[in-house]
C-alpha positions in Angstrom: 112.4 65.5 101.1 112.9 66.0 104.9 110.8 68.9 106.1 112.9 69.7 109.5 114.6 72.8 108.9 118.1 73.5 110.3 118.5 74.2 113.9 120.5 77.7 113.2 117.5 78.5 110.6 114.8 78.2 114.2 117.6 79.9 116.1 117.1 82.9 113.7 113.4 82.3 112.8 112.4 82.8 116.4 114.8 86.0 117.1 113.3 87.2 113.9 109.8 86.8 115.5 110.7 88.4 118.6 111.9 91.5 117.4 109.0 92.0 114.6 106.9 91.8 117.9 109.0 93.4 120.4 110.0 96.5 118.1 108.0 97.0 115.2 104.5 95.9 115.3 103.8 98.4 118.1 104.4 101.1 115.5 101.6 100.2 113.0 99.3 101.2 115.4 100.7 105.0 114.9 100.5 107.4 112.3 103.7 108.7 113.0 105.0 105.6 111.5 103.9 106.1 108.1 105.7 108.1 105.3 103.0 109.9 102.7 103.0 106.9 100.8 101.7 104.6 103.4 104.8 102.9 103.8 107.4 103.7 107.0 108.4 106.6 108.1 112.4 107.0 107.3 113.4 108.4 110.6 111.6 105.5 111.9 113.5 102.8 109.7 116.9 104.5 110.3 116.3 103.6 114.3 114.7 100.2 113.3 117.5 98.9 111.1 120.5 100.1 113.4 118.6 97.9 116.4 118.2 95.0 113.7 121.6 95.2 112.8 123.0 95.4 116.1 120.7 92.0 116.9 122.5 90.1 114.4 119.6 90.5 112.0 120.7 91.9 109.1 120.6 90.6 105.7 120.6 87.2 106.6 119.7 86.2 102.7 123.3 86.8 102.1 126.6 84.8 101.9 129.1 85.6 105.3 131.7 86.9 103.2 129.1 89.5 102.0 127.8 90.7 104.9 124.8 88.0 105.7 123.9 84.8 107.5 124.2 82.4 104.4 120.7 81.2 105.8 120.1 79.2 102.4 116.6 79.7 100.2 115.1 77.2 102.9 116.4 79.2 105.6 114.9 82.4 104.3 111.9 80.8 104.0 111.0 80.7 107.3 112.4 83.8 108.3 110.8 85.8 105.9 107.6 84.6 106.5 108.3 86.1 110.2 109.2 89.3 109.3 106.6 89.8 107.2 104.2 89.5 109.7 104.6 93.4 110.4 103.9 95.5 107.2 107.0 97.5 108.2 109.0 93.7 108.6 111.3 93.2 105.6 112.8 96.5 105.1 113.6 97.1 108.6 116.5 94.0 107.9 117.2 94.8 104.3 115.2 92.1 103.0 112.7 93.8 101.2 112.4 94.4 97.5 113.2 95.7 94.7 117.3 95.8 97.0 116.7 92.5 98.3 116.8 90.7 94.6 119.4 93.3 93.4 122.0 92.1 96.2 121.1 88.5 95.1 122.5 88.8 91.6 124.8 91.4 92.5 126.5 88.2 95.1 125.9 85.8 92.3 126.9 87.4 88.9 129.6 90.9 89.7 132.7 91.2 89.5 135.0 91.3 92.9 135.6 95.3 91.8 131.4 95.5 90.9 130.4 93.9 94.4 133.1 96.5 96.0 131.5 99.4 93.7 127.8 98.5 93.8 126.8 95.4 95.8 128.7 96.9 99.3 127.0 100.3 99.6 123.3 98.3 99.2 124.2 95.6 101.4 125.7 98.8 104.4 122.3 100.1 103.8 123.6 103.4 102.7 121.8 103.5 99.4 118.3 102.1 97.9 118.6 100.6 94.4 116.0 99.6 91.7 115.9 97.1 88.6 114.8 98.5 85.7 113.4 96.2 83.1 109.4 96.7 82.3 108.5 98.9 79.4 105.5 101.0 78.6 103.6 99.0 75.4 104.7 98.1 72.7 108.0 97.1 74.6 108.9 95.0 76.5 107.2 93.0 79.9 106.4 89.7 80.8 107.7 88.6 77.2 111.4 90.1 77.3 111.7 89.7 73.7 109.8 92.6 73.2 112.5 95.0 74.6 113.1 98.2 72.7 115.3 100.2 75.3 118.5 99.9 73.4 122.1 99.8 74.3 124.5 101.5 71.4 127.6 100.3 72.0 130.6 103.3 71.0 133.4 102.7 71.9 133.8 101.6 75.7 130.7 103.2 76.3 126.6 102.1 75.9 124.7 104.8 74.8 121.0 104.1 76.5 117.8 105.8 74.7 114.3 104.2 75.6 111.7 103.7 78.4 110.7 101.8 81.3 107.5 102.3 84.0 106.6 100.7 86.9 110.0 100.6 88.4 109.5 100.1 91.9 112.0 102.2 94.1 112.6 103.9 91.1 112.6 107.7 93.0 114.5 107.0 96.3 117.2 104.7 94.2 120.9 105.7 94.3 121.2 102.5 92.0 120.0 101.1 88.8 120.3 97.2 87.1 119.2 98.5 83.7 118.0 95.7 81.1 118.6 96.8 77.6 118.6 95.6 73.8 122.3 95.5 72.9 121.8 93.8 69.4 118.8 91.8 67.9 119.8 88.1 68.5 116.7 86.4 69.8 119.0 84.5 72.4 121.5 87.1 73.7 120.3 90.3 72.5 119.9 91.9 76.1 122.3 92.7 78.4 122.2 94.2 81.7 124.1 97.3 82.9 124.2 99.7 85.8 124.5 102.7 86.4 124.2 106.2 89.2 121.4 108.2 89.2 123.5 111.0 89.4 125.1 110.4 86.0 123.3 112.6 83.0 121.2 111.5 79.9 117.9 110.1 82.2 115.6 111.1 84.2 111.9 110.3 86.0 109.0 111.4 84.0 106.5 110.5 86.6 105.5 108.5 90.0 102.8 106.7 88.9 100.3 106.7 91.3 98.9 103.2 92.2 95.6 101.7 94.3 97.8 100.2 97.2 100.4 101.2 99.6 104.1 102.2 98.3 107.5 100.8 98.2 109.9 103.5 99.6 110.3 105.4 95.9 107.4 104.5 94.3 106.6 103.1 90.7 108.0 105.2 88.1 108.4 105.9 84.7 111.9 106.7 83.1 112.8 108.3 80.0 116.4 107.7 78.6 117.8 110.2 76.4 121.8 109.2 75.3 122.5 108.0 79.4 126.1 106.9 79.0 127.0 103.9 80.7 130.9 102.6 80.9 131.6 99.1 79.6 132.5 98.0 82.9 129.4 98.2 84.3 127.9 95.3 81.9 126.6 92.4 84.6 127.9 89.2 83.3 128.7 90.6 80.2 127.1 91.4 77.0 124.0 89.4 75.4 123.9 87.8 78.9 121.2 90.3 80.2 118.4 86.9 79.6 120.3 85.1 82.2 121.2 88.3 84.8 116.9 88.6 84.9 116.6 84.8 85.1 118.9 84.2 88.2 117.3 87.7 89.7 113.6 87.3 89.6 113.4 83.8 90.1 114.4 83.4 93.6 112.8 87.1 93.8 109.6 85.8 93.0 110.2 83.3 95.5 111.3 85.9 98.2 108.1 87.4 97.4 106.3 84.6 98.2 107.6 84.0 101.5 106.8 87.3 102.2 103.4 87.5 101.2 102.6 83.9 103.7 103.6 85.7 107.1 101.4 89.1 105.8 98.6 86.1 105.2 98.5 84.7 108.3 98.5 88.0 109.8 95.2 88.3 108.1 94.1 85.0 109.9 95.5 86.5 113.2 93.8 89.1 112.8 90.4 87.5 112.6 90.4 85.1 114.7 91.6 87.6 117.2 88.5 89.4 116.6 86.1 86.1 115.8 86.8 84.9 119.8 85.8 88.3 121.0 82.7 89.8 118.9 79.5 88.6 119.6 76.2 88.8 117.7 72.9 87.4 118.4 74.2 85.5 121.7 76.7 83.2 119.7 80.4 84.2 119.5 81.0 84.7 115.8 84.3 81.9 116.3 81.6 79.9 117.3 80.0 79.7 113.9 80.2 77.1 111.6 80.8 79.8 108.3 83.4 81.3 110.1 85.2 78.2 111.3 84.4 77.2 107.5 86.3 80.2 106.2 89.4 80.6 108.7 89.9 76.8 108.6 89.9 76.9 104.4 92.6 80.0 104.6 94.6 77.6 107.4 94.7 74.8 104.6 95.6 77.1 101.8 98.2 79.1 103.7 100.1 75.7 104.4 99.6 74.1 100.6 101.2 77.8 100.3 103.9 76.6 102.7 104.6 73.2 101.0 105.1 75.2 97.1 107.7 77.8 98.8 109.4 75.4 100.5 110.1 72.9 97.7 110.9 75.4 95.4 113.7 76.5 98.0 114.6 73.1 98.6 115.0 72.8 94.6 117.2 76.0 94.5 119.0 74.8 97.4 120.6 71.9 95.8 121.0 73.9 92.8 118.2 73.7 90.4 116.3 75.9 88.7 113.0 75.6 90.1 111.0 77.2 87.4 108.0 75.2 87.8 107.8 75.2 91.5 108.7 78.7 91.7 104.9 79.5 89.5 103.3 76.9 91.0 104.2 79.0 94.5 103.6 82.3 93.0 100.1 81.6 91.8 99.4 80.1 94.6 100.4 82.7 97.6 99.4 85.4 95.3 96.0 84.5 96.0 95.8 83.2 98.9 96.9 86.7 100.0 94.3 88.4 98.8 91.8 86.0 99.7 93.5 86.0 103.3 92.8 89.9 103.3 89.4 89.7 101.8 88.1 87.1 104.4 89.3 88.5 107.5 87.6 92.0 106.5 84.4 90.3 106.0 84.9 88.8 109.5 85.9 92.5 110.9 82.9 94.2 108.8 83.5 97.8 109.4 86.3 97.8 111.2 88.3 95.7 109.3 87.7 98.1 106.5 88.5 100.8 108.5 91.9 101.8 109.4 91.8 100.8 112.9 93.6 97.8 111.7 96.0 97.0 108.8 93.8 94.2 106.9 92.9 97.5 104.6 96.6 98.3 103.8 97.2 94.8 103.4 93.9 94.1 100.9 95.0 97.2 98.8 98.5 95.7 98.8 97.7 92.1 98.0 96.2 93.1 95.0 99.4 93.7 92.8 101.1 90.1 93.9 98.9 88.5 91.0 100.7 90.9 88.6 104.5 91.7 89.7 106.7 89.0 88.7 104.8 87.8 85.9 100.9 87.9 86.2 99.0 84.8 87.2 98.0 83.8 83.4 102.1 84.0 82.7 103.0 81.5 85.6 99.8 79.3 84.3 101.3 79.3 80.6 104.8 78.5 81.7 103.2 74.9 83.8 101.6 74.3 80.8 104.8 74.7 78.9 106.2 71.8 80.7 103.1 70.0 81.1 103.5 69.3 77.4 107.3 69.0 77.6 107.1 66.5 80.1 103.9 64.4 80.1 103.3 63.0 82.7 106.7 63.2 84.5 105.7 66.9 85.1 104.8 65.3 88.4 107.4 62.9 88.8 109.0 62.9 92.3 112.9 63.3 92.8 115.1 60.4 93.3 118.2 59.9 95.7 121.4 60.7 94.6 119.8 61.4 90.8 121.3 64.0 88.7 119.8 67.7 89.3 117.1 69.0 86.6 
């Protein structure tokens, strides 16, 4: 494994970091900026993505001949982590969920006349777009196989009836990835649709309100009541819906990941910004042994953070699957997140719980990434999975030129 990333990857990773600091950070700092949710203002993110796109900046996750950079997982892993170092970063270049994962399976699994229909518009930034999948109990949510949203198929239409919550974008979303039982094979018994939120037969029965900040559209819940979706709006055809969610929310969970590293060592930034400065009892608090203890921990933890998204990329990269290194990374960052947020409070005291900074956005925030994406027991379960699969090649190192796994 060679750990130098591409030369074009820097080129992009450093204009990526100039602009997040040039144009976007300044706006934290005012309450103009925010939306009611907590999250940007649109008017804001209208002006911020034109001057993104216009710098070359845009949707670099993507393939060229859709509209991106073709920067690679690898690639994106260093420029995520960059524009994540605002809270405002990833949307401003259309790299933020729930869209960004939705464009990456859209590229990778429609149709030439599905990308022109539904993969364009998203990747133009003209519409916001959700994936719904996660049920209310006793349906269906880290264990698909629970799924009761059905799919009737009559005649060269799906008739939908059913319910989902927590679907993140859910109320500003022009389009849906809908996952839905389309018979009872254990194997291939879901398939994935989409379909317009101005069609009829649906509709949001609530935004559920939640502890942190928002996503632009919140986390709703959705009732479906005979929603009429065309055949040719089935993603990789029927009973494939299993394999639409797995090459989606893997590298998502990944994307996350990188994400969630730059908002961490903002956190760090943050306080040791504020540890070189504050003074108590005639010693500068950097000064102290605890807090040298604690930002120097967070430094090593961060970087083992690093190491996990980057391999998993690597792995993805060449065309694996990645499914351990992808948990592995997820646990991992999750925490080190919140831990990241948590510590450079306590270093702040009062005014890192105040608002005069954004470690309290960020602490309240941190808090979901050990659930989204499967929670931290799921990730924990699946490495034991292959623990016992595997023995001990679970941590058996590549080989050159050996087949991929």
């Amino acid at each position: 494994m060679n750990f130098d990333i591409p030369a074009r990857a820097e080129d992009y990773r450093a204009r990526v970091a100039d602009f997040v600091a040039r144009e976007i950070l300044p706006c934290e700092a005012d309450k103009a900026s925010y939306d009611e949710h907590g999250n940007i203002a649109l008017p804001l993110l209208e002006t911020l993505r034109a001057k993104a796109r216009a710098a070359g900046l845009w949707c670099l996750q993507l393939k060229p001949e859709t509209g991106g950079a073709g920067l690679g997982k690898m690639g994106m892993a260093v420029c995520y982590e960059e524009m994540n170092r605002s809270i405002f970063g990833p949307v401003v270049f259309n790299s933020a969920a729930p869209d960004d994962g939705n464009m990456m399976v859209l590229e990778a699994l429609g149709t030439p006349e599905q990308k022109e229909k539904w993969l364009k518009p998203i990747v133009e930034g003209k519409v916001r777009s959700a994936f719904a999948m996660t049920e209310p109990h006793p349906g269906g949510g880290s264990d698909p196989s629970m799924m009761m949203t059905r799919a009737e198929k009559r005649g060269d239409k799906y008739v939908i009836t059913g319910r989902k919550w927590f679907i993140t974008g859910a109320e500003d979303a022009s389009q849906f990835i809908l996952i839905a039982r389309t018979s009872d094979d254990p194997k291939h018994g879901l398939s994935a649709l989409m379909f317009h939120k101005d069609q009829p037969g649906w509709s949001i029965k609530r935004r559920i309100e939640i502890m942190g900040p928002e996503e632009h559209g919140g986390h709703c819940e959705i009732e479906f009541d005979g929603l009429e979706i065309p055949a040719e709006n089935l993603l990789a055809g029927e009973g494939k819906g299993m394999k639409v969610t797995q090459v989606r929310l893997g590298p998502a969970r990944l994307t996350h990941c990188m994400r969630w590293l730059g908002l961490s060592k903002r956190c760090v930034e943050i306080a040791r910004a504020y540890a070189a400065e504050r003074y108590g009892f005639g010693i500068r608090l950097a000064d102290r042994e605890s807090i040298q203890l604690k930002l120097g921990d967070l430094a090593m933890r961060i970087e083992i953070g690093r190491m996990l998204v980057m391999r998993a990329a690597w792995e993805l990269d060449r065309g694996g699957f990645a499914r351990k290194e992808v948990s592995m990374a997820k646990v991992q960052v999750a925490n080190v997140l919140h831990d990241a947020a948590d510590v450079a409070i306590q270093i702040n005291g009062a005014r890192g719980y105040s608002r005069d900074t954004v470690l309290e956005w960020i602490y309240r925030y941190a808090r979901q990434a050990r659930l989204v994406d499967g929670a931290d027991e799921v990730h924990k379960m699946v490495l034991n999975r292959f623990l016992n699969e595997e023995g001990s090649d679970f941590w058996r190192w590549n080989v050159e030129g050996e087949a991929k796994v």
